[in-house]
PDB file of N, CA, C and O in Angstrom, chain B, residues numbered from 101:
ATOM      1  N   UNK B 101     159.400  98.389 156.669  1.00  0.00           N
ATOM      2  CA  UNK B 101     159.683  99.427 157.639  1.00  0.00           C
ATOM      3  C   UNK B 101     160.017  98.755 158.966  1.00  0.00           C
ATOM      4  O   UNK B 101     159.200  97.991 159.479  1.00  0.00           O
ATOM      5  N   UNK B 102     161.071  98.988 159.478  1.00  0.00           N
ATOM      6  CA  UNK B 102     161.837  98.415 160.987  1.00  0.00           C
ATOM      7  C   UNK B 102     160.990  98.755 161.587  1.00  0.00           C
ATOM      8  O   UNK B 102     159.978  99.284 161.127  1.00  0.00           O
ATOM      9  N   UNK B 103     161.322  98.419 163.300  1.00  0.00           N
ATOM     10  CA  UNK B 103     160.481  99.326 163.966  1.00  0.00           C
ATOM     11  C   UNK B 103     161.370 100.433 164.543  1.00  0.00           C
ATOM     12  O   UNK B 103     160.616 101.083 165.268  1.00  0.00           O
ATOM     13  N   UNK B 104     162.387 100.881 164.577  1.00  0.00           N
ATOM     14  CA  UNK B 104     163.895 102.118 164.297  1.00  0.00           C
ATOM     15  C   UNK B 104     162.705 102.880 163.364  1.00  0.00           C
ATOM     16  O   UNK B 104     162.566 104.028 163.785  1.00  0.00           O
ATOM     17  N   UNK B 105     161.903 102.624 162.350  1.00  0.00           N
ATOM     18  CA  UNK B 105     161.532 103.499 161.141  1.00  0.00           C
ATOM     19  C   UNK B 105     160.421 104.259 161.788  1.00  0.00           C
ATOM     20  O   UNK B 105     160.443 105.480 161.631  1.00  0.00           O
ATOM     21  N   UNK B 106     159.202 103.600 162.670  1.00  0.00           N
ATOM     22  CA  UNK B 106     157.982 104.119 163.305  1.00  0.00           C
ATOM     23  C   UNK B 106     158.267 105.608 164.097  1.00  0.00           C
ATOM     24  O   UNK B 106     159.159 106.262 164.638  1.00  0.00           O
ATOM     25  N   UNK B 107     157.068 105.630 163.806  1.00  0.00           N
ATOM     26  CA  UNK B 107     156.924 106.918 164.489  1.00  0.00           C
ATOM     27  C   UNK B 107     157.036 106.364 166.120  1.00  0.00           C
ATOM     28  O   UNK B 107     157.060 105.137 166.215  1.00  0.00           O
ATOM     29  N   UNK B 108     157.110 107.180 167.485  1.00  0.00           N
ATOM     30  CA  UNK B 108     157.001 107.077 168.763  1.00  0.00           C
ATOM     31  C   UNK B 108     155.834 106.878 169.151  1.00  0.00           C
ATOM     32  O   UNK B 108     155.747 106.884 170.379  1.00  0.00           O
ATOM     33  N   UNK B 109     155.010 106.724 168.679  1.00  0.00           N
ATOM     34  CA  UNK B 109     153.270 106.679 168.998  1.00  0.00           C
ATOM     35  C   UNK B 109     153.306 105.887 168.331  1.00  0.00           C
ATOM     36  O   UNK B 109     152.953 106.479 167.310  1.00  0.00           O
ATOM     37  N   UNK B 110     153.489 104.760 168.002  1.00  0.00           N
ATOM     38  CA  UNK B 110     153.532 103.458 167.243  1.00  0.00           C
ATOM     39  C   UNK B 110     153.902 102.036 167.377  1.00  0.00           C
ATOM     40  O   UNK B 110     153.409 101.007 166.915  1.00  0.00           O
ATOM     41  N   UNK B 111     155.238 102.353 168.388  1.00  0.00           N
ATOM     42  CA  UNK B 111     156.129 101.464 168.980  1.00  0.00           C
ATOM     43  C   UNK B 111     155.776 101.119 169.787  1.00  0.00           C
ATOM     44  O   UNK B 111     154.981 101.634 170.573  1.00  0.00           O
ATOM     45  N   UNK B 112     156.614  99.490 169.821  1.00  0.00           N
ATOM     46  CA  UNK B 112     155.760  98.525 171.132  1.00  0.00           C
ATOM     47  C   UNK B 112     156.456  99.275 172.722  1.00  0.00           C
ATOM     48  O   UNK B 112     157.553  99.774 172.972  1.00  0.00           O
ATOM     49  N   UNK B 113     155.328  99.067 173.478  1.00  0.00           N
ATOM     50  CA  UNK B 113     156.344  99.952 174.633  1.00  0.00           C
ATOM     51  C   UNK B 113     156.694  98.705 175.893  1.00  0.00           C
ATOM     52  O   UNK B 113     155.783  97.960 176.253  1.00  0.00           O
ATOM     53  N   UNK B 114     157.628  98.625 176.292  1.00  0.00           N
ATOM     54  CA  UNK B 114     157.433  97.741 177.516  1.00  0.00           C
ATOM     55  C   UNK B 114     156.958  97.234 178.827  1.00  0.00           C
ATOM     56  O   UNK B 114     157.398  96.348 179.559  1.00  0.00           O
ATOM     57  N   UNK B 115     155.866  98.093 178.937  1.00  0.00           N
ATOM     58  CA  UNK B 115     155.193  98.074 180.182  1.00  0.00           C
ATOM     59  C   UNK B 115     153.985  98.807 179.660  1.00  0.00           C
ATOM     60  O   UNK B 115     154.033  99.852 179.011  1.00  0.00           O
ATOM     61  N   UNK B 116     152.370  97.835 180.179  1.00  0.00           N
ATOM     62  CA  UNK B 116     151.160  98.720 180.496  1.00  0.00           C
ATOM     63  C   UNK B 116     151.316 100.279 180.951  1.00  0.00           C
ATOM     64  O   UNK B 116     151.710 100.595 182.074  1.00  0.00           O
ATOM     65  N   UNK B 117     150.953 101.221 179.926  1.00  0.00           N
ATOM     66  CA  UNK B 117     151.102 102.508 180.609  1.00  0.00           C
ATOM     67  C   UNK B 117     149.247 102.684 181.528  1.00  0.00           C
ATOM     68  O   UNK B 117     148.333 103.399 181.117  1.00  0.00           O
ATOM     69  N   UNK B 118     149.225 102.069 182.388  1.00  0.00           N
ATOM     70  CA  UNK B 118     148.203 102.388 183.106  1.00  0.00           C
ATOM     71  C   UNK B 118     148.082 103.532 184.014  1.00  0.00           C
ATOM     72  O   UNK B 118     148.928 103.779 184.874  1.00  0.00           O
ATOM     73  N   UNK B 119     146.612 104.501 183.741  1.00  0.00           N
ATOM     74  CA  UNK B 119     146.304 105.530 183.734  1.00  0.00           C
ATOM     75  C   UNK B 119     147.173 106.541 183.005  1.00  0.00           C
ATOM     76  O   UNK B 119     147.382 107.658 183.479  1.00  0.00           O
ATOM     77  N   UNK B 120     147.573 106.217 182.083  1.00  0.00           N
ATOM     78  CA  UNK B 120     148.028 107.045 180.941  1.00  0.00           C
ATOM     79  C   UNK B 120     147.653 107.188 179.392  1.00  0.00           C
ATOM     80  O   UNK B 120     146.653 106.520 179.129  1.00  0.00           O
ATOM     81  N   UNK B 121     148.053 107.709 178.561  1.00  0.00           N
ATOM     82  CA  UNK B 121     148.097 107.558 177.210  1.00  0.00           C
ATOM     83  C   UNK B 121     148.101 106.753 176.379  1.00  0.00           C
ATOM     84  O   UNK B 121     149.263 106.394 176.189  1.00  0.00           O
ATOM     85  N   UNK B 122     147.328 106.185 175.672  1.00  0.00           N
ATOM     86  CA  UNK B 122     148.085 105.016 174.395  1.00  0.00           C
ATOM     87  C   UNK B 122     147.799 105.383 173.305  1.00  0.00           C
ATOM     88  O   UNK B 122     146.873 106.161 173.074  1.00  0.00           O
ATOM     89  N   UNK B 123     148.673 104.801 172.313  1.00  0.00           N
ATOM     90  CA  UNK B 123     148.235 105.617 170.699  1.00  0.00           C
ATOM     91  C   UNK B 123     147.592 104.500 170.238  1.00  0.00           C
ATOM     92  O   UNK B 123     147.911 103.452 170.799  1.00  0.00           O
ATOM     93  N   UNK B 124     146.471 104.414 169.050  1.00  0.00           N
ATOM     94  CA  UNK B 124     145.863 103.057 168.715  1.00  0.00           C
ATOM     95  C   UNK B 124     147.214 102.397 168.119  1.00  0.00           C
ATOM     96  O   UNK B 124     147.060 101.189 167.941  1.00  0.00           O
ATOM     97  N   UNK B 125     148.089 102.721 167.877  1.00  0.00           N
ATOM     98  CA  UNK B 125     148.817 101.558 166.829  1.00  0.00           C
ATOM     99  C   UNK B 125     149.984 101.042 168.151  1.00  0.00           C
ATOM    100  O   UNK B 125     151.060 100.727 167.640  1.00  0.00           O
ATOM    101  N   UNK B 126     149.984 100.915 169.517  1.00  0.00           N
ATOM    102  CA  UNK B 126     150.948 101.017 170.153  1.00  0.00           C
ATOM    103  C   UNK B 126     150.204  99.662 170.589  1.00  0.00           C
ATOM    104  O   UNK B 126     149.022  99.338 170.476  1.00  0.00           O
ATOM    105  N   UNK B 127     151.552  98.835 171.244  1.00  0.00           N
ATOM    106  CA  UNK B 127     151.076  97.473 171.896  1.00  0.00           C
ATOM    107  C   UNK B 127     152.181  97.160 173.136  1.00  0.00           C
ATOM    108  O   UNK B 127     153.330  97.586 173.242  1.00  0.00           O
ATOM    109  N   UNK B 128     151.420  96.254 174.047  1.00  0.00           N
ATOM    110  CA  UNK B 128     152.342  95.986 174.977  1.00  0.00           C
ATOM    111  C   UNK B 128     152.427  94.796 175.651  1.00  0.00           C
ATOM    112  O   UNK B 128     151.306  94.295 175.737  1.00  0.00           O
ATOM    113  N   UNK B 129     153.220  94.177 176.129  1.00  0.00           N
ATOM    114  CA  UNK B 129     152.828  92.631 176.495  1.00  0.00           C
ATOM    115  C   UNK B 129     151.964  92.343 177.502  1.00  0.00           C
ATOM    116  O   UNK B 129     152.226  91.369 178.208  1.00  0.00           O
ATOM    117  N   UNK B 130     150.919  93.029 177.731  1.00  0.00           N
ATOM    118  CA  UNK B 130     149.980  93.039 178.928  1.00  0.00           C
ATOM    119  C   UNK B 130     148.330  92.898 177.168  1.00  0.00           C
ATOM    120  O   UNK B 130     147.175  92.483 177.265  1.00  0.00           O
ATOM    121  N   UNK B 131     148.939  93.351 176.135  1.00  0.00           N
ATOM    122  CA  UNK B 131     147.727  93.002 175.297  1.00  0.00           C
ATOM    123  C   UNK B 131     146.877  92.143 175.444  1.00  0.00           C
ATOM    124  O   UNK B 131     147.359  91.104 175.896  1.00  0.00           O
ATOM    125  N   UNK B 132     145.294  92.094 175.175  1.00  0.00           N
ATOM    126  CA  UNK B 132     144.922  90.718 175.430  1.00  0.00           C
ATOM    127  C   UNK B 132     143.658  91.385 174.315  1.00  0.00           C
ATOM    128  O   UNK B 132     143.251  92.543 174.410  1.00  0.00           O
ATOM    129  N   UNK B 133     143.296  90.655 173.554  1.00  0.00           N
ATOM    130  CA  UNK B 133     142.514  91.363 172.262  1.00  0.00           C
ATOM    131  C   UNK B 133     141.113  91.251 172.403  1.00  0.00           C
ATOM    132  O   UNK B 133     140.637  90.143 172.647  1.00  0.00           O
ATOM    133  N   UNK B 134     140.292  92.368 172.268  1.00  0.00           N
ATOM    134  CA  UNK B 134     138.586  92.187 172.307  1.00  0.00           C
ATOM    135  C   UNK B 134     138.481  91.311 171.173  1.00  0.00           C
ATOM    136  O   UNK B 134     139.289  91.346 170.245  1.00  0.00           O
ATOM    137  N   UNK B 135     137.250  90.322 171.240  1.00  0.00           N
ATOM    138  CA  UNK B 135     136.386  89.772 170.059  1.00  0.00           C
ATOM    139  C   UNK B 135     136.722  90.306 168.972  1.00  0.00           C
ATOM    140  O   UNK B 135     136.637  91.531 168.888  1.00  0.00           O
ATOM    141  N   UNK B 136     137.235  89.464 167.751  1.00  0.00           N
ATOM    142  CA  UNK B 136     137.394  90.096 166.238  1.00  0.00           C
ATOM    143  C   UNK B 136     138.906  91.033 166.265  1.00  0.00           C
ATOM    144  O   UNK B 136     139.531  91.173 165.214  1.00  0.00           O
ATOM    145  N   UNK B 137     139.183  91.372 166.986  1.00  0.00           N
ATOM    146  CA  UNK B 137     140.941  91.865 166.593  1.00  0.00           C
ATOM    147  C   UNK B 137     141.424  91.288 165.631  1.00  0.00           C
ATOM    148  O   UNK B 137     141.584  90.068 165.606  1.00  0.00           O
ATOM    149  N   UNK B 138     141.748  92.110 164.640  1.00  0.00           N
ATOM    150  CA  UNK B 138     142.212  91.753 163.649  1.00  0.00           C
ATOM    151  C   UNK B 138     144.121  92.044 163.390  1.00  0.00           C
ATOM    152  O   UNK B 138     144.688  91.561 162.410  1.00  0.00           O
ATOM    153  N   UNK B 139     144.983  93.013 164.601  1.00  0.00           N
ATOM    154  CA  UNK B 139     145.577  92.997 165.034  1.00  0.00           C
ATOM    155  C   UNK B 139     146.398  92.799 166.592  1.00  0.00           C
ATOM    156  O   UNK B 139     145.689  92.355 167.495  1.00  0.00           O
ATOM    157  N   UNK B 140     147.823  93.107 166.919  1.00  0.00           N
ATOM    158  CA  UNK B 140     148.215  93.286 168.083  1.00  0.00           C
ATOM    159  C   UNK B 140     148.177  95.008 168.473  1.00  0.00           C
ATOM    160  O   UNK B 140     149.187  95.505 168.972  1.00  0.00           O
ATOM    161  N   UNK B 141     147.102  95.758 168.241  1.00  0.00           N
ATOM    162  CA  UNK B 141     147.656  97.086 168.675  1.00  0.00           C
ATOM    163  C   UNK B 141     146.241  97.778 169.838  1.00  0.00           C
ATOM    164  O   UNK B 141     145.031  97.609 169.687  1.00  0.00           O
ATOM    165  N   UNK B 142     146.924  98.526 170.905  1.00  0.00           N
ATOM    166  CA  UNK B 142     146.233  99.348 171.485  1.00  0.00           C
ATOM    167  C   UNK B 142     144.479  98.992 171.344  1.00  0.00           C
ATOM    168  O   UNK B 142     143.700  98.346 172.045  1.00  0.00           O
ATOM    169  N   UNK B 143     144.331  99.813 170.002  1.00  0.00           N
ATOM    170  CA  UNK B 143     143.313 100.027 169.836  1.00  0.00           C
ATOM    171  C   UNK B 143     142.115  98.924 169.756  1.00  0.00           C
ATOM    172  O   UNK B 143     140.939  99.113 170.069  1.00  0.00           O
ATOM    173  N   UNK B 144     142.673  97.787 169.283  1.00  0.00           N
ATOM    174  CA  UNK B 144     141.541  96.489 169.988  1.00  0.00           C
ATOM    175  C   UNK B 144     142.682  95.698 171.247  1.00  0.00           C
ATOM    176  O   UNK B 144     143.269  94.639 171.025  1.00  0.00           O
ATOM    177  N   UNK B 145     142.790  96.420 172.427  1.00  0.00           N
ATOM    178  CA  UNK B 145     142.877  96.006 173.635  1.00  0.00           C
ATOM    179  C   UNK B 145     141.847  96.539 174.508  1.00  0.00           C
ATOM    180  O   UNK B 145     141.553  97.718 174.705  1.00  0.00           O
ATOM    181  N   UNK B 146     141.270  95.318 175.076  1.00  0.00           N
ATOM    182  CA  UNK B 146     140.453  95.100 176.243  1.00  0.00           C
ATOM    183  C   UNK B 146     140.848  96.039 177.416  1.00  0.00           C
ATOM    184  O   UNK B 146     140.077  96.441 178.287  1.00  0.00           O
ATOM    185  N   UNK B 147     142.503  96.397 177.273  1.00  0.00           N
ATOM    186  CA  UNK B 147     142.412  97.808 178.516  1.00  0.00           C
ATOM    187  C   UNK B 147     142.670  98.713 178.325  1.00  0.00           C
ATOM    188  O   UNK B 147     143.303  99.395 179.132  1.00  0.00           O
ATOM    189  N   UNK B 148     142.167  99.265 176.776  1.00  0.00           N
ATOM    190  CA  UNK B 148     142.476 100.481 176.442  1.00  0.00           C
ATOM    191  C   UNK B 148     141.236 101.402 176.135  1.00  0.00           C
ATOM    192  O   UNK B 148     140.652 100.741 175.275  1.00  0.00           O
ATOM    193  N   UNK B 149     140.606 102.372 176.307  1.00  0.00           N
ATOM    194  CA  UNK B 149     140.043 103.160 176.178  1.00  0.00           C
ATOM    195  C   UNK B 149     139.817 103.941 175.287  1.00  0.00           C
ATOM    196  O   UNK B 149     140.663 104.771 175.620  1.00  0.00           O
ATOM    197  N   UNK B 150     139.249 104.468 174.195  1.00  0.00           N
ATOM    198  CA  UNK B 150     139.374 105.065 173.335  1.00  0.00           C
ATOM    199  C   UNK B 150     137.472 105.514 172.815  1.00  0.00           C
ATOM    200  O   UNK B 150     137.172 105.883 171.680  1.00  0.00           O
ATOM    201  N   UNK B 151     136.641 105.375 173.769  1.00  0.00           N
ATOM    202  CA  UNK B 151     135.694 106.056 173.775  1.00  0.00           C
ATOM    203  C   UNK B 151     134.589 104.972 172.103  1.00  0.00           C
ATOM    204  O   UNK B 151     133.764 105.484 171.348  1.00  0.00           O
ATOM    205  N   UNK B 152     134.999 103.718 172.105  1.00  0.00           N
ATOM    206  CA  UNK B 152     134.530 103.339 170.849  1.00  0.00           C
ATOM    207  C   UNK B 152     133.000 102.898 170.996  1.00  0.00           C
ATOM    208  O   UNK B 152     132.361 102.323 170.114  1.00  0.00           O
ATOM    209  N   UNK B 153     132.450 103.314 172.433  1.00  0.00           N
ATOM    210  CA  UNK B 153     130.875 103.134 172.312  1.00  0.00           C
ATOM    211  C   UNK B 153     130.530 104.533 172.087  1.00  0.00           C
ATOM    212  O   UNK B 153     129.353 104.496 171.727  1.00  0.00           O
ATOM    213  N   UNK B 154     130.890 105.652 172.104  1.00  0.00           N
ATOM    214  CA  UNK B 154     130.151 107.105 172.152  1.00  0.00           C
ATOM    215  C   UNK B 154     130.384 107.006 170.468  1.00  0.00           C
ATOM    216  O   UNK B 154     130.897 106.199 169.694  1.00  0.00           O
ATOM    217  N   UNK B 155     129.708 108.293 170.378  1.00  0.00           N
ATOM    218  CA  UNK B 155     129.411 108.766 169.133  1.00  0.00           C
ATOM    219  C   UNK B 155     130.966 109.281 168.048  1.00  0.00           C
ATOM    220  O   UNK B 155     131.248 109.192 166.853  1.00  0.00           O
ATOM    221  N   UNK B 156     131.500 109.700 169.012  1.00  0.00           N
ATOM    222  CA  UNK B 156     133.182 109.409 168.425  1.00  0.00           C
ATOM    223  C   UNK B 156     134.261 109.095 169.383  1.00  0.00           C
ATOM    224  O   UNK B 156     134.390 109.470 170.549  1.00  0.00           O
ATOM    225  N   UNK B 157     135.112 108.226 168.561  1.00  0.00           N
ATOM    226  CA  UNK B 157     135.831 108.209 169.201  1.00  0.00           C
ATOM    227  C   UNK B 157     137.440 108.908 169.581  1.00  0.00           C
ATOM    228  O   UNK B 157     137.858 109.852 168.911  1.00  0.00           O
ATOM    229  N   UNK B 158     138.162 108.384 170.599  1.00  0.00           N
ATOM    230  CA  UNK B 158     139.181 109.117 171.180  1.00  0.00           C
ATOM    231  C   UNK B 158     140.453 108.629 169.976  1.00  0.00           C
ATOM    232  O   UNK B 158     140.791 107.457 169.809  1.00  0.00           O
ATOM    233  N   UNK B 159     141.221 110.196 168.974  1.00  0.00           N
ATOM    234  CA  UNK B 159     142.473 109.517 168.652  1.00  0.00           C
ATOM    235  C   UNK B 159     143.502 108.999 169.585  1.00  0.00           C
ATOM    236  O   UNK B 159     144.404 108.231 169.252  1.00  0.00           O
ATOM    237  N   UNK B 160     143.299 109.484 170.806  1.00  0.00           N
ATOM    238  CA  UNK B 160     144.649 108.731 171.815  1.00  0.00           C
ATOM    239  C   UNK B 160     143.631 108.134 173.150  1.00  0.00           C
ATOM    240  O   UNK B 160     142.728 108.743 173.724  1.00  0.00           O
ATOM    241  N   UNK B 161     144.012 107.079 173.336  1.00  0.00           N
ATOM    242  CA  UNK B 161     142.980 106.636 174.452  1.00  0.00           C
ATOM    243  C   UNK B 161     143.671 106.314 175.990  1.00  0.00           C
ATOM    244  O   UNK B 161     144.762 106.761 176.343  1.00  0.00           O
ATOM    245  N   UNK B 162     142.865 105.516 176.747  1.00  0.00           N
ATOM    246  CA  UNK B 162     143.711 105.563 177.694  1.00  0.00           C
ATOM    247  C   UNK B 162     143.581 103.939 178.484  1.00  0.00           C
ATOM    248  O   UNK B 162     142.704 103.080 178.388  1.00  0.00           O
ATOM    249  N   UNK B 163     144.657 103.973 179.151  1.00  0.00           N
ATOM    250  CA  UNK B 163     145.032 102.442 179.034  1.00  0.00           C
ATOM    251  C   UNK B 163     144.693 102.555 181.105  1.00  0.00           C
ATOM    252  O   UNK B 163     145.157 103.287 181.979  1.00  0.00           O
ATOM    253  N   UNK B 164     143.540 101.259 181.117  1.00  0.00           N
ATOM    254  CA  UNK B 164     142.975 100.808 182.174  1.00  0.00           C
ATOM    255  C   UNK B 164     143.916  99.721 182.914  1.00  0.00           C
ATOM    256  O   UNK B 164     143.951  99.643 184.142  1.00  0.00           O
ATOM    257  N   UNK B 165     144.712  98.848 182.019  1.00  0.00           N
ATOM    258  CA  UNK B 165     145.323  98.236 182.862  1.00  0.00           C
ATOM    259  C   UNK B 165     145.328  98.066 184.639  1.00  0.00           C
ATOM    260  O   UNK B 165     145.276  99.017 185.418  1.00  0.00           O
ATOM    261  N   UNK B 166     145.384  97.007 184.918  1.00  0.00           N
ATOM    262  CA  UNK B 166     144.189  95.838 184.452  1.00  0.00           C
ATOM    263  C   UNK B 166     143.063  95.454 184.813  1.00  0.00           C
ATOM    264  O   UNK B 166     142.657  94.333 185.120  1.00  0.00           O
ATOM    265  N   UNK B 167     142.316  96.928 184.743  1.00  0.00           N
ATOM    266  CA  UNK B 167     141.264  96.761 184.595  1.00  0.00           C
ATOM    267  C   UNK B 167     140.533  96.534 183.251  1.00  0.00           C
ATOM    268  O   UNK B 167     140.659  97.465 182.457  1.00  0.00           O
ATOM    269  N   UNK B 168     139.769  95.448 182.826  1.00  0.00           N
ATOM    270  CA  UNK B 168     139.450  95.733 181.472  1.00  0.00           C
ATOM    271  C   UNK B 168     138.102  96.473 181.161  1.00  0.00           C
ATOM    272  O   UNK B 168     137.242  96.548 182.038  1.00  0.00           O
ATOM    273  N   UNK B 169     137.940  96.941 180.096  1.00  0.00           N
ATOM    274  CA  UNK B 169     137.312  97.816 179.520  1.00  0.00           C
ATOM    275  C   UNK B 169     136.034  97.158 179.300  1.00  0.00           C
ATOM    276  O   UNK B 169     136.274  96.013 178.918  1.00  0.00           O
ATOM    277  N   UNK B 170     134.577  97.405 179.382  1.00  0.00           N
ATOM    278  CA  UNK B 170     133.401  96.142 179.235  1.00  0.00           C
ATOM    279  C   UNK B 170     133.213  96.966 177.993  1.00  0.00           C
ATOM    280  O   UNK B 170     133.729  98.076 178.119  1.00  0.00           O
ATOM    281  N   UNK B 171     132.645  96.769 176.854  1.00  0.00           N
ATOM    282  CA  UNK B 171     132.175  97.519 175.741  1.00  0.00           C
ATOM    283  C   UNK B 171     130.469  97.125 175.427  1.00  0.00           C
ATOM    284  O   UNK B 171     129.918  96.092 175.044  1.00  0.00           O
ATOM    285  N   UNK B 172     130.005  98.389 175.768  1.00  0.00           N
ATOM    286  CA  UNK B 172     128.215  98.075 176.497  1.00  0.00           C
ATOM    287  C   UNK B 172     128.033  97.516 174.495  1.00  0.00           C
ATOM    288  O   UNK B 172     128.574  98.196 173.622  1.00  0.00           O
ATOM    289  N   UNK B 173     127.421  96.569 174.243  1.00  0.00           N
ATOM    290  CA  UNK B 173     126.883  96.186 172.462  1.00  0.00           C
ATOM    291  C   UNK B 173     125.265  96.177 172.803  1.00  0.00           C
ATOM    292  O   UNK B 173     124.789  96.179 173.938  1.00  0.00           O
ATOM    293  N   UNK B 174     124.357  96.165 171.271  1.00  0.00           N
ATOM    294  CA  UNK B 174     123.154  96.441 171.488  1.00  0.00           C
ATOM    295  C   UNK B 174     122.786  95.570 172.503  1.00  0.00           C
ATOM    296  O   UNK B 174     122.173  95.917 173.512  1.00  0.00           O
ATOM    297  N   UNK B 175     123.225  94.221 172.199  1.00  0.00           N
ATOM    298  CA  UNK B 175     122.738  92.704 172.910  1.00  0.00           C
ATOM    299  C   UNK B 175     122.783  92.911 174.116  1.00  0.00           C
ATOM    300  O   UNK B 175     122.019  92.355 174.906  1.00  0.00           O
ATOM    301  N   UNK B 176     123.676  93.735 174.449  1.00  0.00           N
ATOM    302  CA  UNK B 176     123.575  93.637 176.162  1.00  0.00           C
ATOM    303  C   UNK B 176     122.500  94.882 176.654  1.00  0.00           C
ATOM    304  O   UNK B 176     122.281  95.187 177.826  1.00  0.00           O
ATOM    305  N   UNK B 177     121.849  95.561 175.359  1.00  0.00           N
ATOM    306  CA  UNK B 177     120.976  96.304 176.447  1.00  0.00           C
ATOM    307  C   UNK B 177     119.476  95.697 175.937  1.00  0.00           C
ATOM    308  O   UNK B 177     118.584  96.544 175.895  1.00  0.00           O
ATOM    309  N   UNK B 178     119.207  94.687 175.652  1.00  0.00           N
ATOM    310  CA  UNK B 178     117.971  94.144 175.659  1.00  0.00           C
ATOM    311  C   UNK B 178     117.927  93.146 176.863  1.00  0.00           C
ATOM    312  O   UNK B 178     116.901  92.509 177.099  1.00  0.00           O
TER     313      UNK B 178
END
């Protein structure tokens, strides 16, 4: 599948949309990957938002650029 084939919520976009929207599968050259990324998309970027410490999370999140995102883990609350 090209990337012509993706859906618009998928595609790499060219610029940090900061204080806006991101879809998890979307990437941008401002990416920079949390611990364990196992891809280039949105959804494990350090300035994207998507609510993954609460109890659920966000299907569209939102992009901090560049501010990054701290993600509170148990370790840090002992």
């Amino acid at each position: 599948m090209g990337g012509t084939d993706r859906r618009r919520e998928d595609r790499m976009i060219s610029a940090p949309n900061s204080g806006g929207n991101v879809w998890p599968k979307q990437s941008c050259p401002a990416f920079t990957p949390r611990a364990g990324a196992v891809e280039q998309a949105c959804w494990y970027c350090v300035y994207a938002d998507f609510h993954l410490d609460k109890p659920r999370a966000l299907d569209v999140g939102v992009c901090y650029w560049p501010k990054r995102i701290l993600m509170e883990t148990s370790a840090d609350r002992l």
